[in-house]
DRENMARFI-326893 format. One line per field, with one value per residue (C-alpha): residue number from 1; residue in three letters; chain; x, y, z. Coordinates in steps of 0.1 Angstrom, whole numbers, plus 5000, padded with zeros to 4 digits. Layout:
DRENMARFI-326893
nr <- (NUM_...) $
rest <- (ALA_...) $
kette <- (A_...) $
east <- (X_...) $
north <- (Y_...) $
up <- (Z_...) $
This chain:
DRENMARFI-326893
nr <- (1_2_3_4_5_6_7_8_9_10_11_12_13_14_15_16_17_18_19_20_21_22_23_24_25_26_27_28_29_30_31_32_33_34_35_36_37_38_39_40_41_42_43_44_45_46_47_48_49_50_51_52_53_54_55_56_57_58_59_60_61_62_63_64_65_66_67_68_69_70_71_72_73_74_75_76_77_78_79_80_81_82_83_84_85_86_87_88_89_90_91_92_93_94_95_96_97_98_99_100_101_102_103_104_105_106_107_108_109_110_111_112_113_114_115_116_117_118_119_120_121_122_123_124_125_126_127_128_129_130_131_132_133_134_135_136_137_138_139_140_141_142_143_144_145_146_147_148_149_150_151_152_153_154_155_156_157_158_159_160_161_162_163_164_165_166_167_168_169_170_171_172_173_174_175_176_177_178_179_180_181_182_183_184_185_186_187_188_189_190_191_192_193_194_195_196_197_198_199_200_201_202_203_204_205_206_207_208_209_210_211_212_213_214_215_216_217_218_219_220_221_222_223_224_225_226_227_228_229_230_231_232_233_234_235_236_237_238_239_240_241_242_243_244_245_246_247_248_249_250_251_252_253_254_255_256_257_258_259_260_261_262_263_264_265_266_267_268_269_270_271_272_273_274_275_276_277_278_279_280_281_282_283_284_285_286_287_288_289_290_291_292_293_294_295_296_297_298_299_300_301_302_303_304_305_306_307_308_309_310_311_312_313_314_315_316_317_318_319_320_321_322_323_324_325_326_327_328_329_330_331_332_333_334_335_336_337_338_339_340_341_342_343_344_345_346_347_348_349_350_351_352_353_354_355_356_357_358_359_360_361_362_363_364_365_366_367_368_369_370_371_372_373_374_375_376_377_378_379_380_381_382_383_384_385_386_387_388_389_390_391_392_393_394_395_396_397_398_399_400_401_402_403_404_405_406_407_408_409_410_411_412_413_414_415_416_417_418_419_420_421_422_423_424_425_426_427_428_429_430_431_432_433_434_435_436_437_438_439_440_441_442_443_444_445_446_447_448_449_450_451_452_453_454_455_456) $
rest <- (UNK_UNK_UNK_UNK_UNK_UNK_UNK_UNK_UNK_UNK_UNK_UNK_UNK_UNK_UNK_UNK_UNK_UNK_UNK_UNK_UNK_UNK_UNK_UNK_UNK_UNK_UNK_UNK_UNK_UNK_UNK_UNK_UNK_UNK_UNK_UNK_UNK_UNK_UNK_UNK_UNK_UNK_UNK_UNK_UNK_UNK_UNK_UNK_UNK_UNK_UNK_UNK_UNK_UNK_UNK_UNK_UNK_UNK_UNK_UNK_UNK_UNK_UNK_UNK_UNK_UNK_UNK_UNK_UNK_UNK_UNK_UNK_UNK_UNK_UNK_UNK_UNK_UNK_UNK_UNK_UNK_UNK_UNK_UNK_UNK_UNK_UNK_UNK_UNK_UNK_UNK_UNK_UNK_UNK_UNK_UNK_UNK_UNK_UNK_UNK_UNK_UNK_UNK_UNK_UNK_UNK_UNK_UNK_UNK_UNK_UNK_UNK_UNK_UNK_UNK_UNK_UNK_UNK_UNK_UNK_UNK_UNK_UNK_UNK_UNK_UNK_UNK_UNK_UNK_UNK_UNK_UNK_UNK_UNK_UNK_UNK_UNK_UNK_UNK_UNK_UNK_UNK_UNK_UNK_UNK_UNK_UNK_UNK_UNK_UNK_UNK_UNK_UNK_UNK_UNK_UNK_UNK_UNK_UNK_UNK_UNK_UNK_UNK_UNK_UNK_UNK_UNK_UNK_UNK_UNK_UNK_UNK_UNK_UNK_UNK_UNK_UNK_UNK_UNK_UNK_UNK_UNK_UNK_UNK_UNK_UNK_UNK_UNK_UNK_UNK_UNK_UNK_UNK_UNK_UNK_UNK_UNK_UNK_UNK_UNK_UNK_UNK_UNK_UNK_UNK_UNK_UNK_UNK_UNK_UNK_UNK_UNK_UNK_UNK_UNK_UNK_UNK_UNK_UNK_UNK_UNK_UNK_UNK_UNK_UNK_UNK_UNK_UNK_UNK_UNK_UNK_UNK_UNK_UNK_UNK_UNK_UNK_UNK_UNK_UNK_UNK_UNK_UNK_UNK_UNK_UNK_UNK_UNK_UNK_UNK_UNK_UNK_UNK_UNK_UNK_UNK_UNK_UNK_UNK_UNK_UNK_UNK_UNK_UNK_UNK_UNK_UNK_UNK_UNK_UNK_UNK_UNK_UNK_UNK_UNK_UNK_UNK_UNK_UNK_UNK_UNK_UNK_UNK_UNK_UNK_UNK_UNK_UNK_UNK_UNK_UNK_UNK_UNK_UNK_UNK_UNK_UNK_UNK_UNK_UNK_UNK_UNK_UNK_UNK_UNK_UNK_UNK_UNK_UNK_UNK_UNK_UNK_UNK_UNK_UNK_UNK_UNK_UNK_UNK_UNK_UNK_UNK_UNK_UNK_UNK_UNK_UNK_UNK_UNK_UNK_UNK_UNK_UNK_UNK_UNK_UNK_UNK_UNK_UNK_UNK_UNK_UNK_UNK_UNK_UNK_UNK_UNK_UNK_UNK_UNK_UNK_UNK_UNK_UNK_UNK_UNK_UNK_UNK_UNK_UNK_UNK_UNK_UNK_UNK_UNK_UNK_UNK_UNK_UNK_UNK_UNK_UNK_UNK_UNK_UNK_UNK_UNK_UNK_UNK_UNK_UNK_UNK_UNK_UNK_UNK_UNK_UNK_UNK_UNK_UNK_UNK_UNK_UNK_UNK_UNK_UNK_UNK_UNK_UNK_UNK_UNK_UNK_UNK_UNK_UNK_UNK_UNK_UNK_UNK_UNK_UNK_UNK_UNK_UNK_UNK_UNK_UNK_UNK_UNK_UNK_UNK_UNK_UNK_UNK_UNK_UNK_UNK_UNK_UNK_UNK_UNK_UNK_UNK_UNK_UNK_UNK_UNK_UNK_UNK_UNK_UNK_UNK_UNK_UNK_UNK_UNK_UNK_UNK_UNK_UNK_UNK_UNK_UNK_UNK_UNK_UNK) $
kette <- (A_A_A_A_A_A_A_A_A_A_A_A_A_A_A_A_A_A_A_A_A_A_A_A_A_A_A_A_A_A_A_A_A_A_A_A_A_A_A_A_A_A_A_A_A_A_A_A_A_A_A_A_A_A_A_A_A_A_A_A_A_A_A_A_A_A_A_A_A_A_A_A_A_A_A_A_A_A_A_A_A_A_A_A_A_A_A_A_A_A_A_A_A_A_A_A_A_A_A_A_A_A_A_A_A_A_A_A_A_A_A_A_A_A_A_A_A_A_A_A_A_A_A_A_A_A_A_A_A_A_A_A_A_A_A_A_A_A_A_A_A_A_A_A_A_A_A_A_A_A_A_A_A_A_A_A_A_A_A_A_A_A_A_A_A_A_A_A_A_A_A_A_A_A_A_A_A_A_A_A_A_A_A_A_A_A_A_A_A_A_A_A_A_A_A_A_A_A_A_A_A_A_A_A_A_A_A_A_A_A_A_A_A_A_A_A_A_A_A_A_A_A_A_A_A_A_A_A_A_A_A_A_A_A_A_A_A_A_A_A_A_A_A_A_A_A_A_A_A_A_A_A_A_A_A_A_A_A_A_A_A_A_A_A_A_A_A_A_A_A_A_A_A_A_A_A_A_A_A_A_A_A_A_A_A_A_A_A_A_A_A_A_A_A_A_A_A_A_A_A_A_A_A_A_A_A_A_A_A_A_A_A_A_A_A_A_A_A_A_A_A_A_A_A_A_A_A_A_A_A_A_A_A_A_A_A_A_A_A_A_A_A_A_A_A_A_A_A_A_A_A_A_A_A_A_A_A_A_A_A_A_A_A_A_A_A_A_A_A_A_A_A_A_A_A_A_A_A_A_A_A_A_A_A_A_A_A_A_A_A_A_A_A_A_A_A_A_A_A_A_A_A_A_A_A_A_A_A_A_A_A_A_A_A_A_A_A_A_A_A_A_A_A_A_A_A_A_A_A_A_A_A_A_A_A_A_A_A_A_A_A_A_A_A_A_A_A_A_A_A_A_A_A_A_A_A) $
east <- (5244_5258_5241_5263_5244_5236_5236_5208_5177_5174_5151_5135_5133_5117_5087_5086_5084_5059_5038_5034_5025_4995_4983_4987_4960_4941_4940_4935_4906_4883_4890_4873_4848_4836_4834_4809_4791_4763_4757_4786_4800_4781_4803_4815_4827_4846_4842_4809_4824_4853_4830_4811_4836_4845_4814_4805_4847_4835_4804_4824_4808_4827_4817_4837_4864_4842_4862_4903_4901_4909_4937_4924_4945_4925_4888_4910_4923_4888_4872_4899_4893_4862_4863_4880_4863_4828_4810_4818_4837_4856_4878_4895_4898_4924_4940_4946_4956_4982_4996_5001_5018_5037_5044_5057_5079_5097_5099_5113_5141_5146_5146_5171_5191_5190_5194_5213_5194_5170_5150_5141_5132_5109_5096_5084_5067_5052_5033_5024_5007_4991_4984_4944_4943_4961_4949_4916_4922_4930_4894_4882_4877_4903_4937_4958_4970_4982_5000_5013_5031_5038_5054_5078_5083_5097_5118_5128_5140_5160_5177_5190_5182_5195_5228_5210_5189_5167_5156_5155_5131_5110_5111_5101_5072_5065_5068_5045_5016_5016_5012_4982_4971_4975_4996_5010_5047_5054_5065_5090_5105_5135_5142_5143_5163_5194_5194_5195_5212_5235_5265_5301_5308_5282_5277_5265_5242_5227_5218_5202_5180_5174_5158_5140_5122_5116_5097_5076_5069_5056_5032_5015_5018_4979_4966_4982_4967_4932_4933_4946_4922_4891_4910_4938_4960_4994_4983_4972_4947_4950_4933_4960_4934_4900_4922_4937_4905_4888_4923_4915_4880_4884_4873_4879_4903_4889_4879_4844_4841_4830_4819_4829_4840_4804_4794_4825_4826_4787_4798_4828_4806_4786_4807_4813_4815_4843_4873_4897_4871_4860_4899_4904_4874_4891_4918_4909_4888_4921_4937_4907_4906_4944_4943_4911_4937_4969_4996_5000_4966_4966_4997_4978_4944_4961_4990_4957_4942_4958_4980_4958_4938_4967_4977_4946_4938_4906_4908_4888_4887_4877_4852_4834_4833_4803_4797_4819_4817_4810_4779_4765_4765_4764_4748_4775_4804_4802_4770_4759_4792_4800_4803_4834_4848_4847_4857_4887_4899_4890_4915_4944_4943_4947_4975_4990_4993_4999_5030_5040_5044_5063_5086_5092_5109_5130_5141_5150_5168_5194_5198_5227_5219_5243_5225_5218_5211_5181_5171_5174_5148_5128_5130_5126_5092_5079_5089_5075_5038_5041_5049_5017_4993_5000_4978_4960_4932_4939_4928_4939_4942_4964_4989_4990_5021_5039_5036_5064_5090_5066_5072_5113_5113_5098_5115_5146_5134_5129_5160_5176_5164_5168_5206_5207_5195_5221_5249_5252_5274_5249_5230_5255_5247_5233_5237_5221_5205_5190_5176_5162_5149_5133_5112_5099_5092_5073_5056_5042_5029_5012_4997_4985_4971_4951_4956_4927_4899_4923_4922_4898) $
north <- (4904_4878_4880_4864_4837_4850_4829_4802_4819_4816_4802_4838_4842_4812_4817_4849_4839_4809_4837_4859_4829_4826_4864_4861_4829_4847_4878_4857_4837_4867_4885_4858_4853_4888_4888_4858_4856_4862_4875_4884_4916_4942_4952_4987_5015_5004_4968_4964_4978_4956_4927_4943_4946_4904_4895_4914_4897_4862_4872_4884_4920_4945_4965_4952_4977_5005_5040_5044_5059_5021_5003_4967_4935_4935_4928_4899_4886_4885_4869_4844_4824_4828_4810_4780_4784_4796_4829_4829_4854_4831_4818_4855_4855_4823_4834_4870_4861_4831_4866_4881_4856_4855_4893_4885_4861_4889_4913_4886_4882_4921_4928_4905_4914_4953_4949_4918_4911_4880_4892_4925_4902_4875_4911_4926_4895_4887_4923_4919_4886_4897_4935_4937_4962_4952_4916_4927_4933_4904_4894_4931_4930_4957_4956_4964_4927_4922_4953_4951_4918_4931_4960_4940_4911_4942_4954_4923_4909_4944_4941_4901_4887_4923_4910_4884_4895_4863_4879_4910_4904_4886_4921_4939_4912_4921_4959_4955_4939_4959_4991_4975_4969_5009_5036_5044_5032_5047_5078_5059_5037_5058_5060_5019_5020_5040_5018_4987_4994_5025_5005_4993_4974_5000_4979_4944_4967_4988_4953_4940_4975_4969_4932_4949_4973_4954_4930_4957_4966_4936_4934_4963_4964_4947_4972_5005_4992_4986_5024_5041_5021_5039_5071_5077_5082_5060_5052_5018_5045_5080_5089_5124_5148_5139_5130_5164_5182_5157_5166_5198_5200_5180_5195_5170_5154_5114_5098_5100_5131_5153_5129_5152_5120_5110_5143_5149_5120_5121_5157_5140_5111_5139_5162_5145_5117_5107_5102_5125_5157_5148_5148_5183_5199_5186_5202_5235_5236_5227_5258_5280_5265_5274_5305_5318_5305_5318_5293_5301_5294_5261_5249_5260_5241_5207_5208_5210_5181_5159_5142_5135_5115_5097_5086_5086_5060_5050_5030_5007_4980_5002_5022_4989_4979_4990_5024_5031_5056_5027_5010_5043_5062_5035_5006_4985_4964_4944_4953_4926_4918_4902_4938_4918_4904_4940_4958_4935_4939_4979_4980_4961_4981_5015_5003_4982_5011_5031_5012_5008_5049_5055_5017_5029_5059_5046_5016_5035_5062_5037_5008_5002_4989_4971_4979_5015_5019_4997_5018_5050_5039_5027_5062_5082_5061_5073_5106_5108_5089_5123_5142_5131_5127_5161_5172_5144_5131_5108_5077_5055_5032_5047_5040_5002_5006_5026_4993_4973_5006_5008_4971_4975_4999_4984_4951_4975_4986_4949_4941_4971_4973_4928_4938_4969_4945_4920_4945_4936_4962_4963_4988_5012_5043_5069_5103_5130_5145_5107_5103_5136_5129_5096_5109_5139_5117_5092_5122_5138_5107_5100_5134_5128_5097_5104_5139_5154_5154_5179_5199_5226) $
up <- (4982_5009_5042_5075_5090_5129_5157_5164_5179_5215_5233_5241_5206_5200_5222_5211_5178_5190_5205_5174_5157_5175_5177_5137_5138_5163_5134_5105_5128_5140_5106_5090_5115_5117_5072_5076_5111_5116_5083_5050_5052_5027_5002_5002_4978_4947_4956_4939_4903_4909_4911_4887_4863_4866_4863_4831_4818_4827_4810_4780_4778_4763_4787_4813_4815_4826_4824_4817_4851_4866_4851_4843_4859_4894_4876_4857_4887_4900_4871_4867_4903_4898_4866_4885_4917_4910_4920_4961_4968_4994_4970_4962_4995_4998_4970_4987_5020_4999_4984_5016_5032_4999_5005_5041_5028_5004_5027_5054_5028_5021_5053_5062_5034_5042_5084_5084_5110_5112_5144_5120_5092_5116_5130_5095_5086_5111_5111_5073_5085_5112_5114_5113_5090_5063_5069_5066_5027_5019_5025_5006_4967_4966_4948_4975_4989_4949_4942_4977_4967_4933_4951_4968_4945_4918_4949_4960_4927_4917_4953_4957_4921_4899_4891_4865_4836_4832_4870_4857_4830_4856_4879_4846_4843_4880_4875_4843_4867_4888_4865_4852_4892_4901_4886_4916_4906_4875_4882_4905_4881_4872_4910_4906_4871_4891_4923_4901_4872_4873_4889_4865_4845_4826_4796_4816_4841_4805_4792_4823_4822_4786_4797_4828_4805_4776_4800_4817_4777_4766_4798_4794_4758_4752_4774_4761_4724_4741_4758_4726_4709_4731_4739_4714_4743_4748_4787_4807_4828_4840_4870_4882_4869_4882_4915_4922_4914_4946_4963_4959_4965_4995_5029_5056_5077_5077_5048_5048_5068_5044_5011_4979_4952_4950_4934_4917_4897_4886_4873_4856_4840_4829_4819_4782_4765_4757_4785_4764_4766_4802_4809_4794_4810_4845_4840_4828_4862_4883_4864_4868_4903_4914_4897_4918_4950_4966_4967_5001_5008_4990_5010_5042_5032_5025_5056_5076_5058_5032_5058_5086_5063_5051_5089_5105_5126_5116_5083_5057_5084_5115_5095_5085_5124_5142_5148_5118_5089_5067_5087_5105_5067_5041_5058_5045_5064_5091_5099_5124_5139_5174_5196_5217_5187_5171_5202_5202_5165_5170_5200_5186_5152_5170_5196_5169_5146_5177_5182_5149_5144_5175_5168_5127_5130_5157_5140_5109_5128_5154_5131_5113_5078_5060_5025_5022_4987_4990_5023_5004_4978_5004_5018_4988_4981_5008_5004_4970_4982_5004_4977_4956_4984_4993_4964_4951_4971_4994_5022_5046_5020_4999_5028_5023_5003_5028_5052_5044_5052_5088_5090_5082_5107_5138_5129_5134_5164_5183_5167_5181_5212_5219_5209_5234_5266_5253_5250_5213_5199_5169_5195_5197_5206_5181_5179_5192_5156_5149_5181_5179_5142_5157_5184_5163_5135_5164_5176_5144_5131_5166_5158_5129_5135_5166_5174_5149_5178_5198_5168_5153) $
């Protein structure tokens, strides 16, 4: 898709853009500072199998993959730089934050594609390089920073390069990673087949599918023979069971409120030994469980909940700031960190994310996009993470992926808004219904996200 070329930035936009250039170094700068002075930051949670699990690889235990619970490319990604750059875990670290400013450089281009707009697209990337809490993964031995660029190198490829197969069979390659990073997209996949494919001539677009998914195939092809090898099952890893039953068992509106995984998965570990038993004893509790429940009840329970710790503002990088759930519960974090440098990086994560839930909705609702199919599937993704997350247990992580749409958004938004004060007629006026849409949106999500201490 041909974008028109806009007019040269202005000077306004140039020192704006100047400006945002320095809060991002200022970000990436008391990020690392905080991770490494005065002392490393403990690891937390999941990052200690992860590393774990790379060190056992490099090692060349069997062992390594430790439960089909996890699918297996992040533990690879681990072990391979640190096969080239030794043990510190500083080197994953470059190599994650290169991703991310990799993924702000697709999602420039998507943006820019879908807005037409180049202040949206400076906008969106800018906040995937410097909003603090996704930043801070990039430093965390979590997948998110690589599915997040997965995530958008599959979307971006499908939306400017989907008109060629040899691209096509790259986005399959893309798609195929990042299955074997999270499960989280295949369920979508269809969604993506119709968007990119399901245009005339019929026979071309079928043979450019044909390449997408043979690609996606042949990537996770060595690791569907290496699960039905230990569980007999055609899967790269299947966490939905044990997943709803913490979703379900869940009692809390934050993340580590109320801590009911730790228990849970000792009784799944324990339950039997092998995965495909433990798998069916789960889910002849989740029957048992929903059938001891009214529906209405459960719908009650999990409006009341699931939600609130999907958009709460606390996250992985606040709750590993001082006086966080991570230090005050776990000793693990940043657990010596510079109070001002912490008190800084706490306040600009909630107004930032502040912002960014009243800015979103409002882009999304007064922008006019000159590529709506693409927008559409942006929408509908986040439509089915709330779907999912509605039941499956959920945290403020899981919400990584919903970024770039928040991003697209508030780049909208600016963009809007600079066209407004310039009497662009891009910023004509919306209707009443969007407007309307935009500000309830804004105000739900402001709920959500800091409204739970006004609540029961």
């Amino acid at each position: 898709m041909l974008v028109d070329e806009e007019p040269e930035t202005s000077r306004v936009h140039r020192r704006a853009l100047a400006a945002a250039g320095v809060a991002v170094a200022l970000v990436h700068g008391a990020l690392w500072w905080l991770y490494y002075r005065p002392v490393p930051k403990a690891l937390w949670g999941d990052e200690f199998a992860y590393l774990r699990s790379a060190k056992l690889l490099l090692a060349g235990d069997p062992a390594w993959w430790p439960d089909p619970l996890w699918p297996p490319l992040y533990p690879r990604l681990l072990a391979g730089i640190m096969a080239v750059g030794g043990p510190a875990v500083l080197w994953v670290q470059v190599v994650q934050t290169g991703l991310l400013a990799a993924a702000a450089v697709l999602l420039h281009d998507l943006v820019r594609r879908l807005s037409g707009s180049q202040l949206a697209a400076a906008v969106a990337a800018a906040l995937t390089l410097g909003f603090p809490p996704l930043v801070a993964y990039a430093h965390y031995l979590w997948p998110e920073v690589l599915h997040l660029f997965l995530l958008l190198a599959v979307l971006w490829l499908l939306a400017a390069r989907g008109d060629r197969a040899p691209w096509c069979g790259v986005a399959g390659v893309a798609a195929g990673l990042a299955l074997l990073t999270k499960s989280l997209l295949g369920p979508f996949l269809p969604v993506l087949l119709v968007a990119a494919f399901a245009r005339r001539p019929a026979g071309r677009s079928l043979a450019r599918a044909l390449v997408f998914i043979a690609a996606l195939a042949a990537t996770v092809a060595p690791a569907v023979l290496e699960q039905h090898r230990r569980t007999g099952r055609v899967m790269i890893a299947d966490s939905s069971a044990f997943n709803l039953w913490v979703g379900l068992n869940d009692r809390s509106r934050t993340d580590f409120e109320i801590d009911v995984v730790t228990g849970l998965f000792r009784d799944y570990q324990a339950s039997a030994a092998s995965f495909d038993e433990r798998d069916r004893i789960l889910r002849r509790q989740i029957r048992a469980f929903i059938d001891s429940h009214s529906w209405a009840g459960l719908v009650r329970e999990h409006l009341g909940r699931q939600y609130f710790r999907l958009f709460d503002k606390d996250c992985y990088l606040t709750n590993q700031l001082p006086g966080g759930a991570a230090v005050e519960r776990y000793a693990a974090g940043y657990l010596r960190a510079d109070p001002r440098i912490a008190g800084a990086v706490r306040l600009a994560s909630y107004s930032l994310y502040g912002l960014l839930l009243v800015a979103a909705p409002l882009g999304l609702a007064l922008w006019r996009f000159r590529d709506r199919r693409w927008l559409v599937v942006l929408l509908l993704f986040v439509a089915y993470n709330l779907a999912i997350f509605f039941w499956l247990h959920v945290k403020s992580r899981y919400r990584i992926q919903l970024l770039p749409v928040a991003f697209l958004g508030a780049g909208c938004a600016v963009a809007w808004l600079d066209a407004r004060l310039g009497r662009d007629p891009a910023a004509a006026g919306a209707a009443r219904w969007q407007w309307a849409a935009a500000i309830v949106a804004a105000a739900l999500l402001e709920l959500l996200a800091f409204g739970r201490p006004l609540l029961p």
